[in-house]
VOGU-3710 file (C-alpha; in Angstrom, 3 decimals, decimal comma):
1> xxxxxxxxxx> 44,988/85,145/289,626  44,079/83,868/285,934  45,159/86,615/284,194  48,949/86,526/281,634  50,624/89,549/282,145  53,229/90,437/280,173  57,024/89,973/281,355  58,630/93,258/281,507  62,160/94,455/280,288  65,216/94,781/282,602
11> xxxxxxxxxx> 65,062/98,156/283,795  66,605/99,742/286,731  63,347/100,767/287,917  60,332/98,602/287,355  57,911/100,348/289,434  55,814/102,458/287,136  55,928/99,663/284,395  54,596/97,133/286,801  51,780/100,094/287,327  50,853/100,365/284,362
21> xxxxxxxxxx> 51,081/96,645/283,052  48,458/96,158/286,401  46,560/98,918/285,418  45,979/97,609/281,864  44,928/94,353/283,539  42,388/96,024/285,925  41,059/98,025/282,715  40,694/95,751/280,445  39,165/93,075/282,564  41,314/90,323/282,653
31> xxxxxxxxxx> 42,244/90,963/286,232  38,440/91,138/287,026  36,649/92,450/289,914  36,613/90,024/293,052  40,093/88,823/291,183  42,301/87,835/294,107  46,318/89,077/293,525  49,370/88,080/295,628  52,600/90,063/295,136  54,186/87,091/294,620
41> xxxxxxxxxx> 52,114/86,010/291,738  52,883/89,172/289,721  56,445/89,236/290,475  57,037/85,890/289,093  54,728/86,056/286,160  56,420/89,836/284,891  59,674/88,267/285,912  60,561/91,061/288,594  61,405/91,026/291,784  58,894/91,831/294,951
51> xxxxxxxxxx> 59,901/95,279/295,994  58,610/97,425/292,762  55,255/94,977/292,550  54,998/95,909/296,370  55,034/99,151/295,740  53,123/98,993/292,670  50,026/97,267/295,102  50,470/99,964/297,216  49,565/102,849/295,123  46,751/100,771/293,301
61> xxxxxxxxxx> 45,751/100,469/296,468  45,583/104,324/296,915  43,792/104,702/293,743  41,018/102,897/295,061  41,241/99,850/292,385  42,380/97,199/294,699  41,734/96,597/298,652  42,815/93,926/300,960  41,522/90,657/300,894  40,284/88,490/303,806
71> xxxxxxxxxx> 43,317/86,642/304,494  46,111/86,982/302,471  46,929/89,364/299,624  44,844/92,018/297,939  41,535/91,791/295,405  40,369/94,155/292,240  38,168/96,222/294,135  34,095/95,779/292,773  32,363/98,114/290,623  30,061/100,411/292,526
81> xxxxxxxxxx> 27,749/101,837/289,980  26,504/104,981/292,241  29,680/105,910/292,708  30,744/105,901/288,834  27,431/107,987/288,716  28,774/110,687/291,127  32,379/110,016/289,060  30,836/110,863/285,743  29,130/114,081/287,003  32,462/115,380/287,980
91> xxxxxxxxxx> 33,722/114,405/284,625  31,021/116,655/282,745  32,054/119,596/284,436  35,369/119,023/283,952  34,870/118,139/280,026  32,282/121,293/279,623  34,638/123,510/280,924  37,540/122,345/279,064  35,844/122,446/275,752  34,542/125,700/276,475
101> xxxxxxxxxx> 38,101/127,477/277,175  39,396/125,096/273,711  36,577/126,579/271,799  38,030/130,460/273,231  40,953/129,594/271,013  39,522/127,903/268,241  41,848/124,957/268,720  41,784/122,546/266,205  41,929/119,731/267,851  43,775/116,491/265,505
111> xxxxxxxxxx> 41,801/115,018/263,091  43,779/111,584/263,643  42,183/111,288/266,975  39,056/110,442/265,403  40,462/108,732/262,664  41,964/106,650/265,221  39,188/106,157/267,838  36,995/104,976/264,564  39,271/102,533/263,939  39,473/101,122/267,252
121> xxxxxxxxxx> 35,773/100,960/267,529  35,383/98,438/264,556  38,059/96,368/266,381  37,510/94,242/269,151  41,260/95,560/271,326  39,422/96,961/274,359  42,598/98,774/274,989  42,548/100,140/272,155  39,028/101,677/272,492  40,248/103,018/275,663
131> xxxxxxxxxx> 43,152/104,937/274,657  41,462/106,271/271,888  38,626/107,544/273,545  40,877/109,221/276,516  43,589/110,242/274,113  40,908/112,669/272,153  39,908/113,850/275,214  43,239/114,799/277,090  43,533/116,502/274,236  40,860/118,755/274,747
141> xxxxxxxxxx> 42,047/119,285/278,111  45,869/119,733/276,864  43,575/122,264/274,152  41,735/124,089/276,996  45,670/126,104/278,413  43,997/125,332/281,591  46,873/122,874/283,091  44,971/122,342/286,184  41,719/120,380/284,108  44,305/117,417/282,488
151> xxxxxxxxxx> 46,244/117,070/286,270  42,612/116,978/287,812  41,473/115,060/285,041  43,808/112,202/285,251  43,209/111,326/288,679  39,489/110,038/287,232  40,345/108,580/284,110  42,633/106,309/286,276  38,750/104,699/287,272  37,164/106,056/284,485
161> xxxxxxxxxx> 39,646/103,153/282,128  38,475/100,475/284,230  34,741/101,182/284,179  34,729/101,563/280,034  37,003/98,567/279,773  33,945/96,438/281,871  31,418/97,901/279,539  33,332/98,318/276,010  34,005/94,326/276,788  30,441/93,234/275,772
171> xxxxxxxxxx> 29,621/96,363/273,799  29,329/95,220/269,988  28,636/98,812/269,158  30,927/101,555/269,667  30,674/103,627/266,547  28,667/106,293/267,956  31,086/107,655/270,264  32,865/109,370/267,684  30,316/110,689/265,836  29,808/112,785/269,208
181> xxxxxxxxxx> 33,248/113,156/269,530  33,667/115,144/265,874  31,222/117,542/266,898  32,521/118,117/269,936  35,637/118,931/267,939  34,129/121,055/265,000  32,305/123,457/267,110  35,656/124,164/269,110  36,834/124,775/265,729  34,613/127,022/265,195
191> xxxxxxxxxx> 34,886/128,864/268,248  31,446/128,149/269,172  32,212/128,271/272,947  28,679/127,918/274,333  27,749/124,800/271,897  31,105/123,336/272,640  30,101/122,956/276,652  26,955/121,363/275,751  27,639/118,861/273,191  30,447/118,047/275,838
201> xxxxxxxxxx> 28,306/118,289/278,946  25,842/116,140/276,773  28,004/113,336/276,076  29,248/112,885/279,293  25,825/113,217/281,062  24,517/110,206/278,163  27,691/108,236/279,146  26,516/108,546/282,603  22,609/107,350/282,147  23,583/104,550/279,967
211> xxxxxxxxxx> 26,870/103,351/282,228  24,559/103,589/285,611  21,348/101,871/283,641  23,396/99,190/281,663  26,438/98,251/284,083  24,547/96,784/286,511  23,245/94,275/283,835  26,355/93,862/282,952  28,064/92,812/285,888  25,037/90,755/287,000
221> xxxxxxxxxx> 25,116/89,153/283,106  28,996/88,648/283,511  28,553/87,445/287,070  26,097/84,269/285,704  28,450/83,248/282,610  27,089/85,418/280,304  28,634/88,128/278,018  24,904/89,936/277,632  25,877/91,349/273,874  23,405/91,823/273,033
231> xxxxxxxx> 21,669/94,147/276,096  25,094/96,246/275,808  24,606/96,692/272,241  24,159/100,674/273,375  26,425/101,243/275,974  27,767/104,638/275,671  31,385/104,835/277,837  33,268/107,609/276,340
//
């Protein structure tokens, strides 16, 4: 395991931190796919001891984002690209609807969000990018008064984080996002409910094609030493 995690603050109950410090790791690529992890490793290096890393593993291992190893120890689980297909698709539906009920209301959803995610994308912090992007839309789902579509929700941006984080990694252009993001946002607004499901059925479905189409480059790219810029240059993730 290559990757420097950060050590974590003496707490009575390190469990969820060393979660989400792994999860960060997992998402933005520096614990890779393939990436072999011992719960010894991570315990020393976040200065912890082995029974909240153990049962850190354990629910990463739940979540489908790591699996045993042959051997010893566990390894990031790979990328399967159909599968992030079939992930997105469930994601549309879930985003479509959301932005539908949102639009019902007129919610105005905050105009910092996209101040913020516009920021991000002229950065190069992957993490960042991420929370940006899934920060504007739990929103939307927070918007929606359907409490059921963020729970339900959150279960896939858990892989959805780690499949934007391999992409957004080589992608020099992520400006466009947001464009599609503000008028997702405007015509909720405006309480245009039926253009509100498409532009967000639309975005997801384009994340989709270009995620399933590009990844595989990617990975293959990343796989030979390459970063592949320049082929990711339109890589939509959000």
């Amino acid at each position: 395991m290559q990757a420097k995690l950060i050590k974590i603050q003496a707490r009575t109950d390190y469990v969820d931190e060393v979660y989400k410090v792994l999860l960060d790791a997992i998402s933005e690529g520096s614990l890779a796919p393939g990436t072999r992890i011992t719960q010894e490793e991570i315990a020393e290096q976040l200065a912890v001891s082995r029974s909240p890393v153990l049962q850190a593993l354990r629910l990463l291992k739940k979540d489908g984002l790591v699996q045993d190893a042959p051997g010893r120890g566990l390894l990031v689980a790979p990328l399967d690209v159909e599968w992030i297909g079939h992930l997105y698709e469930i994601r549309g539906a879930l985003d479509s609807l959301a932005a539908r009920l949102a639009a019902e209301k007129s919610a105005r959803i905050d105009k910092r969000l996209i101040a913020d995610g516009r920021k991000a994308a002229r950065g190069s912090d992957v993490k960042a990018m991420i929370e940006a992007d899934g920060n504007f839309h739990m929103a939307i789902y927070m918007a929606s008064g359907n409490p059921l579509i963020a729970e339900t929700a959150r279960m896939h941006w858990v892989h959805l984080r780690r499949v934007m984080g391999a992409v957004l990694q080589v992608s020099a252009q992520r400006r466009a996002i947001w464009d599609e993001h503000a008028a997702i946002a405007a015509a909720i607004a405006q309480g245009a409910v039926a253009l509100a499901g498409e532009l967000s059925e639309q975005h997801a479905s384009r994340a989709r094609t270009n995620l399933v189409q590009r990844l595989g480059e990617v990975l293959g790219a990343a796989s030979d030493g390459a970063h592949g810029e320049d082929r990711a240059d339109d890589l939509h993730a959000g």
